[in-house]
C-alpha positions in Angstrom: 19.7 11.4 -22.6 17.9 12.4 -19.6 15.7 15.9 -19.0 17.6 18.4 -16.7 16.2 21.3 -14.5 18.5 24.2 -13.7 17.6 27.2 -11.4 18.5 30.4 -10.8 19.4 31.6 -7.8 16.9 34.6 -6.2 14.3 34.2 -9.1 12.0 31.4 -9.8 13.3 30.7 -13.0 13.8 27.3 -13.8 15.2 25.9 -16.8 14.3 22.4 -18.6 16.9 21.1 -21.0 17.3 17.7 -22.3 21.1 17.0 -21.4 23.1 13.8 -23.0 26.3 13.1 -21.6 29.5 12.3 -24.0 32.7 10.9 -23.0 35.4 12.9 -24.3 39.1 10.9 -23.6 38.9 10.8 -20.2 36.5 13.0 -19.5 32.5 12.7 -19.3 31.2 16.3 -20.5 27.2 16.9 -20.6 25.6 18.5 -24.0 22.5 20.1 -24.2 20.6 18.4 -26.9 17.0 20.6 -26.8 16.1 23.6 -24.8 12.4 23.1 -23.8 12.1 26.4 -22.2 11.8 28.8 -19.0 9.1 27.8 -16.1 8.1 30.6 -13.9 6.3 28.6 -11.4 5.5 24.7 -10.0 2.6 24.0 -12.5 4.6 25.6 -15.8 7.5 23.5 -14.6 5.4 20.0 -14.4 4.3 20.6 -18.2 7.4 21.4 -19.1 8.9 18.3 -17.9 6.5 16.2 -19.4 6.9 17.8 -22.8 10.9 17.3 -22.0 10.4 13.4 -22.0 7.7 13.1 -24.8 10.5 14.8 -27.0 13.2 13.0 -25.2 11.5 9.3 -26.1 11.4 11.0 -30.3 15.1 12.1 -29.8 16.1 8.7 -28.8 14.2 6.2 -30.8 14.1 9.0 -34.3 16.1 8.4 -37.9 17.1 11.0 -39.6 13.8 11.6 -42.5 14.8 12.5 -46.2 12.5 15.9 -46.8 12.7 15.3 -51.0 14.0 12.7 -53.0 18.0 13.3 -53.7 17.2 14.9 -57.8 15.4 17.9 -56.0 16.4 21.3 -54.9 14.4 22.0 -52.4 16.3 19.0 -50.2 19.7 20.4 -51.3 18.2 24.0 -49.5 17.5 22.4 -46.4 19.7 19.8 -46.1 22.9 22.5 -46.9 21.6 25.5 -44.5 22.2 22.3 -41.7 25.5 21.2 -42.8 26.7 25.2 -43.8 29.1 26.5 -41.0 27.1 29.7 -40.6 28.9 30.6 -37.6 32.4 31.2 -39.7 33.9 34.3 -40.0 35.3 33.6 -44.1 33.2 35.0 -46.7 31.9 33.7 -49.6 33.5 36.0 -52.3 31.0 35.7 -55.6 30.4 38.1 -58.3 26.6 39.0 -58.1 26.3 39.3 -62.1 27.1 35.8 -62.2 24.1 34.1 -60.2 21.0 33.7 -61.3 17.7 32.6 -59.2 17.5 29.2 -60.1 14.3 28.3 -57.2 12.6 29.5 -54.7 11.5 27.0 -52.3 8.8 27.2 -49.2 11.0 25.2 -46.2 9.2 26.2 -43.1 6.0 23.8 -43.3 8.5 20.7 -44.0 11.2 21.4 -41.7 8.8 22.1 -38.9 5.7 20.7 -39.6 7.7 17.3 -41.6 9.8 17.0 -38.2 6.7 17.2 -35.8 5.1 14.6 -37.9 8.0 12.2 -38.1 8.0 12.6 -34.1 4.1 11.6 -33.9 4.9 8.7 -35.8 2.5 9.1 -38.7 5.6 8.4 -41.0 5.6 4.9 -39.8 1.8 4.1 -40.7 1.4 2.2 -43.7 2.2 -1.7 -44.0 4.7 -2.8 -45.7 6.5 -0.2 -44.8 10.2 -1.1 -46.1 8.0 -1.7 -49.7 5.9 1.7 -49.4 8.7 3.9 -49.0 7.6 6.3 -51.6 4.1 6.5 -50.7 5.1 7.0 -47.8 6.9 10.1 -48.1 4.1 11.5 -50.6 1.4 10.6 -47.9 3.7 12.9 -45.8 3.9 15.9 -48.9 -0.3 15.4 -48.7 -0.8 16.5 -45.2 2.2 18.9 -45.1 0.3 20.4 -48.4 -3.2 20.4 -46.2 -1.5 22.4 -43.5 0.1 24.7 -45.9 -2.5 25.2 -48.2 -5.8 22.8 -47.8 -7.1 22.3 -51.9 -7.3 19.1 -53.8 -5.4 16.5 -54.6 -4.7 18.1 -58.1 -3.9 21.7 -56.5 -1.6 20.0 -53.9 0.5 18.4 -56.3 0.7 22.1 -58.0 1.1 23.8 -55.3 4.4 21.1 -53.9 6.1 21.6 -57.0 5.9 25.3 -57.3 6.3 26.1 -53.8 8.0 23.6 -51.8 10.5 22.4 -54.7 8.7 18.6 -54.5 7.5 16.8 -57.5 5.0 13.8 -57.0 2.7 12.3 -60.5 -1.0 12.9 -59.8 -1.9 9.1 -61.1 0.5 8.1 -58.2 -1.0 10.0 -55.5 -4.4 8.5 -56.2 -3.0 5.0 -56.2 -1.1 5.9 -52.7 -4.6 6.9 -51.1 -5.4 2.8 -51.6 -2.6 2.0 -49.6 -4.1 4.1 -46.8 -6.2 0.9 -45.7 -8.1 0.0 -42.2 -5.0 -1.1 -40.5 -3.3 1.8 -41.7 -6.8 4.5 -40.1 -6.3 2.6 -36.9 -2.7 3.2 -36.8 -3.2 6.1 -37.4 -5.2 7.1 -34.5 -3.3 4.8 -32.0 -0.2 7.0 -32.8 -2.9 10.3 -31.8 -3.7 8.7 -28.9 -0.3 8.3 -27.2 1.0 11.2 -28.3 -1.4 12.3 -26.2 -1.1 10.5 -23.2 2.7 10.4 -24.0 2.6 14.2 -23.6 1.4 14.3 -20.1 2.5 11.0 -18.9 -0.9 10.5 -17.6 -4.0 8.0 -18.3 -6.8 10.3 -20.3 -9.4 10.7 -17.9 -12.2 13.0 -20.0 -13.0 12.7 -23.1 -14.8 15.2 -25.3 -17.1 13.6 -27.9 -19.4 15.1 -30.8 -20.7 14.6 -34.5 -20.6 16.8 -37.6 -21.4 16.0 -41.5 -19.2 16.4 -44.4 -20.5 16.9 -47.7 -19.7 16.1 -51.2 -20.4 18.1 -54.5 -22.5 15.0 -55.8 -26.2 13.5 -55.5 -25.1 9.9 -56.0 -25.1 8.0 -52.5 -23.6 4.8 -52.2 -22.6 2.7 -49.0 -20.3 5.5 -47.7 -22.3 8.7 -48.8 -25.8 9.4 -48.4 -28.7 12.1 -47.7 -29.3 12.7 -44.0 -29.8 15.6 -41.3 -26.7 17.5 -42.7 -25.2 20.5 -40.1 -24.0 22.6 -42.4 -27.9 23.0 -44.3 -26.5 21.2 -47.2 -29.7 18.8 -47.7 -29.4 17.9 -51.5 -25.8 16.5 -51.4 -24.8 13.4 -50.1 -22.8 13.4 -46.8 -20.9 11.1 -44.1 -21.0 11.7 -40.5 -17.6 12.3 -38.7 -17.5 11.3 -35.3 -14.2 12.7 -33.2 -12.9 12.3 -29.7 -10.3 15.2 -28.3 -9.2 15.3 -24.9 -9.5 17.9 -22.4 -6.7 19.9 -23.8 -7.9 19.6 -27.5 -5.7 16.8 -28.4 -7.6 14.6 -31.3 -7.5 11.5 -29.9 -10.1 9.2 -32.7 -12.4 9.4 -35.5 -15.0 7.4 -36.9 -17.0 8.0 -40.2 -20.2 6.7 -40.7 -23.1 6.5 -43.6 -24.5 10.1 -44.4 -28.0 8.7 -43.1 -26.6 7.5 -39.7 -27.9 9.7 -36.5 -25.5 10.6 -34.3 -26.7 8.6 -31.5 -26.0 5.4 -32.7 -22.3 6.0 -32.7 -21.8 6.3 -29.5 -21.5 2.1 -29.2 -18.3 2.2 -31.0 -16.7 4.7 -29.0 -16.8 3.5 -25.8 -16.0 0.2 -27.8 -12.6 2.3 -29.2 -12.0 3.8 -25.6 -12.1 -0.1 -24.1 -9.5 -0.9 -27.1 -6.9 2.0 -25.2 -4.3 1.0 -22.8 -3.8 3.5 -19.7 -7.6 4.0 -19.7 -9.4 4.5 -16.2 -12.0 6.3 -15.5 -13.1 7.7 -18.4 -15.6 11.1 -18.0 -17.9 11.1 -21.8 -18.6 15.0 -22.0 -21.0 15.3 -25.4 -23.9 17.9 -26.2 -27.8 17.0 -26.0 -27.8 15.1 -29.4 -26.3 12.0 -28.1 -28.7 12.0 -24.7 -30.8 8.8 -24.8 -31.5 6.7 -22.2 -30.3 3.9 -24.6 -26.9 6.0 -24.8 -26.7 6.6 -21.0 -27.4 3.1 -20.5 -24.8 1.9 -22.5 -22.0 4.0 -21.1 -23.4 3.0 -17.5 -23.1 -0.6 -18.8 -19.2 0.2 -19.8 -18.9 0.8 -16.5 -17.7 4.3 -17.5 -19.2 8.0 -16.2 -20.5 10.9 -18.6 -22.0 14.6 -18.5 -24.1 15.2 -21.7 -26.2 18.8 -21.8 -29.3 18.5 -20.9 -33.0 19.4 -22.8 -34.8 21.3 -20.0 -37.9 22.1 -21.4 -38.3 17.9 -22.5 -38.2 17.1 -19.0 -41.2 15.7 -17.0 -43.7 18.5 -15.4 -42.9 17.4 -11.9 -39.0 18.2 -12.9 -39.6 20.8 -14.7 -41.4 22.7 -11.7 -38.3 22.1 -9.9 -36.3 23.6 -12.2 -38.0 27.2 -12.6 -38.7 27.0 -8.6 -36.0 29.7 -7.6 -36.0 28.7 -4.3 -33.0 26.0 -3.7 -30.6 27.5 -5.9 -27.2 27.7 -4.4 -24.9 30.6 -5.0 -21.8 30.0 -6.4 -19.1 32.6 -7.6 -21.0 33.7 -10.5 -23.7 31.9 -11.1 -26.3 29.5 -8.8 -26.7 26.0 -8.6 -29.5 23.1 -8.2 -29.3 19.6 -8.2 -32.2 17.7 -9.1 -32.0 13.4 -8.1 -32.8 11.6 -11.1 -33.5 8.0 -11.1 -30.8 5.6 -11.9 -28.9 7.7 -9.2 -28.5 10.2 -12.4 -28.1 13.5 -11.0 -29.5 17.2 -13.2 -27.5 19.9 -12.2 -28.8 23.1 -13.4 -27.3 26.4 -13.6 -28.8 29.8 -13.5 -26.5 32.7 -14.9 -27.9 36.6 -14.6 -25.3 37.1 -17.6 -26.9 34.2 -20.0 -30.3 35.4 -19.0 -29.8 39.0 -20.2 -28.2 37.8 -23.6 -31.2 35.3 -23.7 -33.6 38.1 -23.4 -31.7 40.4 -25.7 -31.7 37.2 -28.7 -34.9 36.7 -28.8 -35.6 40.6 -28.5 -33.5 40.6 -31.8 -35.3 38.0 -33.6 -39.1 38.9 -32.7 -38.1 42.5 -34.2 -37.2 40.4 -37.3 -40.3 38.2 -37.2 -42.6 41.6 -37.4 -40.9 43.2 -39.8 -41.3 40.0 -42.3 -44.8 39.5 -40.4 -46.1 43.5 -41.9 -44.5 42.6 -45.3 -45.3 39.1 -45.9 -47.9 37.9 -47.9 -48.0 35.0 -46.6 -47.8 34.6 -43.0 -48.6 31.2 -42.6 -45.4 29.8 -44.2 -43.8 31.3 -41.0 -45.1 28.5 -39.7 -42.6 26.2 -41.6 -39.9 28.3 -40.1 -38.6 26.1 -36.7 -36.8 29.7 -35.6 -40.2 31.2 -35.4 -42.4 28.9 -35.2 -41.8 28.2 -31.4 -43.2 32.7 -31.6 -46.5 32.7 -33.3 -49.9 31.3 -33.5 -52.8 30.7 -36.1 -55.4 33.7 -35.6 -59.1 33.5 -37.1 -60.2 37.0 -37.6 -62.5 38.4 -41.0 -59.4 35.5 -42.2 -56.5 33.8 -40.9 -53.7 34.9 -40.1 -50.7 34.6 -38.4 -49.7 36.7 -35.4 -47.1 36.6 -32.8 -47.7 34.4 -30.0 -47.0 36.6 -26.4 -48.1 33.2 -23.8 -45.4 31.6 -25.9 -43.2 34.2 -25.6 -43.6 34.6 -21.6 -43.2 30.7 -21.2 -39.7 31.1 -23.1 -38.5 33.9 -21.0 -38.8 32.1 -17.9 -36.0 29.4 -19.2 -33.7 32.7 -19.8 -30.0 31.9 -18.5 -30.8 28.2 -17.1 -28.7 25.6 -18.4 -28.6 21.8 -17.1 -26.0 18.6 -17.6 -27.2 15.0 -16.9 -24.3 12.7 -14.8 -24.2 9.9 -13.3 -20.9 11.0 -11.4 -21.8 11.5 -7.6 -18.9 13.0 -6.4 -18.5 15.5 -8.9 -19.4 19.3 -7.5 -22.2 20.9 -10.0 -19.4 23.7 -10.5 -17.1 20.9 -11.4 -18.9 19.6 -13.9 -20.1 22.3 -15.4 -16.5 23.1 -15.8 -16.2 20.1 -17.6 -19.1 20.4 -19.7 -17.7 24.0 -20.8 -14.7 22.2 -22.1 -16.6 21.4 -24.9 -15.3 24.0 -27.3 -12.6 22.2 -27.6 -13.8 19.3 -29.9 -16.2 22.6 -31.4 -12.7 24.2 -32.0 -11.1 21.2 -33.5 -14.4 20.6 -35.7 -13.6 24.6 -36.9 -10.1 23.8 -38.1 -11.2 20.5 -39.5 -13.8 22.1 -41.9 -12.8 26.0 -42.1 -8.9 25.6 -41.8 -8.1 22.1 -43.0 -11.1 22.5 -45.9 -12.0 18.7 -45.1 -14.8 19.2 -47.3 -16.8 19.2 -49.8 -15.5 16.2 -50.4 -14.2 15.6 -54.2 -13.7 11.5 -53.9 -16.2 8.6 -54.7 -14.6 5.3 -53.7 -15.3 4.8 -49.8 -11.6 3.8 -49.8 -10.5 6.9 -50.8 -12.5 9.1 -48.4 -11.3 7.1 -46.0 -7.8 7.9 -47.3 -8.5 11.7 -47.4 -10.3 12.3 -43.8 -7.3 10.4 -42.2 -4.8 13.0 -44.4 -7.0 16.0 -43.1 -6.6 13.9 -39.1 -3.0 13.7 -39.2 -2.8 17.2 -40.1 -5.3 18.3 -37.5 -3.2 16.3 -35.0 0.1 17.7 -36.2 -1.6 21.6 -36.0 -3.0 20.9 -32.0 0.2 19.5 -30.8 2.5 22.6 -32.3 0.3 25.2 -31.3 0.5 23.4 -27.7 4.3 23.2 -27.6 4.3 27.4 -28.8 2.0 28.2 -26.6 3.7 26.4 -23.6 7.0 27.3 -25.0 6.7 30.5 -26.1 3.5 32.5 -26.3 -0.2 31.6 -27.7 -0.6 31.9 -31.2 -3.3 30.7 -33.8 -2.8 27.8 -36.0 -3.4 30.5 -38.6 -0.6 32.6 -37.7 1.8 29.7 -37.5 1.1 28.5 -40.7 1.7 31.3 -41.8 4.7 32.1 -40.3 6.0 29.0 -41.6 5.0 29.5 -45.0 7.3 32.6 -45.6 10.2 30.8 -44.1 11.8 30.9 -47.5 14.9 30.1 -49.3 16.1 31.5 -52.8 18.9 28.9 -55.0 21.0 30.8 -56.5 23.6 29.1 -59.5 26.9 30.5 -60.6 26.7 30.9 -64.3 30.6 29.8 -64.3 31.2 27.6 -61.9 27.7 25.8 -61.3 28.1 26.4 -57.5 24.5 27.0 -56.0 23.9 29.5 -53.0 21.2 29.4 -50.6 19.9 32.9 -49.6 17.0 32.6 -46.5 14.1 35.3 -46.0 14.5 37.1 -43.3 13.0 35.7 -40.2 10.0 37.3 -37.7 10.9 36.8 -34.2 7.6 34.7 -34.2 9.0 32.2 -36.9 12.8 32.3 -34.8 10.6 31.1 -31.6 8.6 28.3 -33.2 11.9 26.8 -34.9 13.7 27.2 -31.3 10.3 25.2 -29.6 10.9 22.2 -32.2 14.9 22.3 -31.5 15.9 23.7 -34.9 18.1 27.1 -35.5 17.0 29.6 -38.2 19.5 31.9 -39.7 19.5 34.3 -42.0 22.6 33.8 -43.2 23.8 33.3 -47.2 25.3 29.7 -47.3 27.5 27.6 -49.9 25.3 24.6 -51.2 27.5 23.1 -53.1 
């Protein structure tokens, strides 16, 4: 097989195929095996291509995957639509008052989603593999379950046998979540990570790194779980912190979970370690957001000999700095906003920005909440446990009038304004442009993103396991999913057009087929949903046709 670029003549159209080429008697004739897509223009076409070969090295090294065990319905639905000759003009002549709805099975999620995450690999990660064939397929039902419909354990199983036409024992899946073991996690992510660089055919060069919690409905902490600084205000339950890398175009790339109690900062050390432990790793750009900036942490990437740009906490800096930073002369003008840079030592460089845009939404916040503060101010009766509050704290001050009170603090107030719509990043890159990084720095909404499917989308938690195994077990599910939902919505939106991980999913999910028995005969009919132009475009991205056509099963 080899990827094939055809033009067309006056238009700068340009289309990517993968092509093999079959020898028929004497003849060599090429087929196309996968249309990639259209590219209007040099950059479109380089993605292309190197989407072309990562599917190219799946379509050559891939076997054939069994959906559902051989007993089950829902395989005979997929597995006949693909052998039916849809494309023949006979009909199937039946009397109607003889068949009878005997399922109706969900197929989208496993014949797109269940191909995609054959292609990544994940269907190869447990050891033992030629022993584990069956947890193997019912780790692959989990996270195909997660994508469709993120619940527990117990619901999934439900929700596979009513809706997707696959039965798995609920004692089973818990003792398949032990096979998920260490070697199995890092597996795991070392499929992630070259199906990232696989995808662009090029070393990763920034990484994207941050923190969250997850919490459990329990108070009982043991080596895994425990109380710490949670995110999500969820103080009383017992968490454990999830570290994640995600590359510059939101590609999970590695995880690490650590004890609830952990700060953030101290995880930084196996990351880099993690990084080191990649092959086609370079130069490696850390982008992360103030809570890992330490000069322990910026030592110890210096020492890895690799470079970083973590936000910076302006008003924490030294006086003499910080009298640089609100001194307007020295700012450069860029496109939108201005620039200063500020020589740190270390040869660490502050670059600040100033933004007229950020200042005016500064001013208009804190507008917002110091009409708040009065209002609870006049009705409170007691003002001083304001003081408690961090959001409004930073506004008021202890007053001793006939008694004491608390009133709002205008000094406080002016020194705040004059930070409105500055914002600095720490690097110890020197021949990166402040616009540059900054650039970089921005990208960090894509690990915020991929945190947002994680929790909101994937449901990652709370957390309803107690064995450290087993929430081991389950965050790796929730990964491979996540890693399955970044790389489809890439190939759509390079393919075809950008749509939400939302809206696929549910595209997929009502890609439907009804099994209909003859009473008589015992033949069985499949009869597909109709499909949106959406769902016909994700199944052409991923190389598979979808019909609408009635078909013989058997």
């Amino acid at each position: 097989m080899f990827v094939r670029v055809k033009s067309t003549p006056n238009s700068p159209r340009q289309s990517v195929q993968i092509v093999a080429s079959e020898r028929i008697g004497d003849k060599v004739k090429q087929r196309i095996v996968r249309y990639v897509g259209i590219a209007m223009n040099d950059e479109e076409l380089v993605k292309m291509k190197e989407l072309a070969e990562f599917i190219k090295a799946g379509l050559e090294a891939e076997s054939a995957p069994t959906l559902f065990r051989p007993d089950e319905l829902a395989r005979m639905a997929i597995e006949g639509r693909k052998t039916a000759d849809l494309s023949s003009d006979q009909p199937l002549t039946v009397d109607l008052k003889l068949l009878r709805e005997e399922s109706r099975v969900v197929v989208g999620i496993h014949e797109i989603y269940g191909k995609l995450f054959d292609e990544l690999g994940f269907d190869r990660v447990l050891g033992n593999p030629a022993r584990r064939v069956q947890a193997a397929k019912t780790i692959k039902h989990l996270v195909l379950a997660r994508i469709a419909n993120p619940a527990s354990k117990r619901k999934s199983v439900i929700d596979l046998e009513r809706d997707f036409g696959v039965k798995l024992d609920l004692s089973a899946v818990y003792r398949t979540l032990d096979y998920v073991d260490e070697q199995s996690i890092e597996l795991i992510q070392k499929k992630a990570w070259e199906a990232a660089t696989g995808l662009f055919g090029e070393k990763i060069d920034v990484v994207f790194y941050d923190c969250t919690t997850l919490y459990f409905e329990s108070f009982t902490d043991d080596e895994l779980r425990d109380k710490g600084l949670s995110k999500e205000n969820k103080h009383s339950e017992v968490q454990v912190l999830l570290a994640m890398m995600v590359s510059k175009h939101g590609f999970p790339l590695g995880y690490r979970l650590y004890n609830g109690a952990t700060w953030e900062g101290h995880t930084l050390k196996d990351a880099i370690e993690q990084i080191k432990g990649m092959a086609e790793v370079d130069r490696v750009v850390f982008v992360a957001d103030s809570g890992l900036l330490s000069k322990e942490n910026l030592a110890l990437i210096e020492q890895s000999e690799k470079q970083y740009i973590v936000a910076a906490r302006l008003k924490n800096q030294p006086e003499t700095i910080k009298e640089q930073i609100l001194d307007k002369a020295g700012y450069q003008q860029g496109e939108q906003i201005r620039f200063k840079e500020i020589p740190l030592p270390e040869n660490r460089r502050l670059l600040v920005s100033y933004s007229e845009k950020r200042a005016r939404k500064d001013a208009f916040d804190r507008q917002k909440a110091l009409d708040k503060l009065q209002k609870k101010l006049n009705k409170s009766k007691n003002p001083e446990s304001f003081l408690k509050n961090t959001s409004y704290r930073k506004y008021v001050k202890i007053e001793q009038l006939s008694q004491q009170t608390v009133i709002i603090d205008e000094e406080k107030i002016s020194y705040t304004a004059q930070w409105d719509g500055l914002h600095g990043v720490i690097t110890n890159i020197t021949d990166i442009t402040a616009s540059d990084a900054f650039e970089h720095y921005r990208g960090l909404w894509q690990i915020e993103e991929t945190f947002r499917l994680t929790k909101h989308d994937l449901k990652v938690r709370p957390i309803y396991h107690w064995t450290p195994r087993r929430i081991e077990a389950h965050v790796a599910m929730c990964f491979m999913a996540l890693v399955c939902i970044r790389h489809l919505s890439y190939r759509v939106q390079l393919q075809y057009q950008a749509l939400s991980p939302e809206i696929i999913r549910n595209e997929l999910v009502h890609v439907q087929q009804s099994i209909l028995m003859h009473k008589t005969n015992g033949c069985r009919y499949g009869i597909p949903s109709k499909p949106t132009l959406h769902a016909q475009k994700i199944y052409q991205v991923m190389g598979e046709k979808l019909s609408a056509t009635p078909f013989l099963i058997q």
